[in-house]
N, C-alpha and C positions, 0 to 999 in steps of 0.2 A: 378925129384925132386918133380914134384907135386902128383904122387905116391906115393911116402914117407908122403908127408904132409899130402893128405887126408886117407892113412893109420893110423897115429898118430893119425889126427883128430875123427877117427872113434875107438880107443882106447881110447881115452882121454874120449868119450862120456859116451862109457861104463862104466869106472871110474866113472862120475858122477854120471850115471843113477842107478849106484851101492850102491853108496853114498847116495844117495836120496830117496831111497827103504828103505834100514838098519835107517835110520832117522825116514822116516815114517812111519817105523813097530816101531821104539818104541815108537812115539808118538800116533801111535792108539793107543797102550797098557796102554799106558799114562793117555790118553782121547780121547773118541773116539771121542766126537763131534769136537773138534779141529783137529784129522787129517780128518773127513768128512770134515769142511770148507777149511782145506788147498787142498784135494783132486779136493773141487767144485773149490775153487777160484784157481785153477792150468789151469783146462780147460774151464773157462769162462774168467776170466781175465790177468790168468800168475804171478797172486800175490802171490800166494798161494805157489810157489816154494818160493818166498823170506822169506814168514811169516815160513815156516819151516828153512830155513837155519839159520834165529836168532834165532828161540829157539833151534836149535841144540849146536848153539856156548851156549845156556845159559847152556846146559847143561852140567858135568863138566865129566861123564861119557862118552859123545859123543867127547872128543876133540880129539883123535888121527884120526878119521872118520872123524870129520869136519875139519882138519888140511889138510887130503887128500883129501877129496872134492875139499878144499880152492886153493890147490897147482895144482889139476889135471882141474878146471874150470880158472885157470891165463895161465896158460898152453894151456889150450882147445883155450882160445880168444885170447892168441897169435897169434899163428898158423894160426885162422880163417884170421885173419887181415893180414896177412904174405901172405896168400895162394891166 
């Protein structure tokens, strides 16, 4: 059983980590200077993931990607909690 879960968990990741690339390749293209600070505030303080996931939901282009984001990271921390 716990095969399974940290198999899933290690799908589920990807899913995100998927999500989260496709986000902030548009928002370089966007702006860059906003994906450089979400890029710096990603790995100095971890914020930087969040400041992207709200303006992905702003955007009205992004919502079937932010939908599965949304679905595969409630998913992801289930599991973690579960496991």
């Amino acid at each position: 059983m716990d095969t399974l879960i940290t198999i899933m968990l290690v799908l589920f990741g990807i899913v995100n980590l998927c999500c989260f690339i496709v986000v902030l390749i548009s928002l370089w293209q966007e702006n860059m200077l906003l994906g450089i600070a979400c890029l710096v505030g990603l790995f100095i303080t971890g914020i930087g993931g969040l400041i992207l996931y709200v303006w992905g939901w702003f955007q009205s282009e992004h919502r079937p990607t932010m939908i599965t984001w949304t679905v595969s990271q409630v998913i992801f921390t289930v599991l973690w909690m579960v496991s």
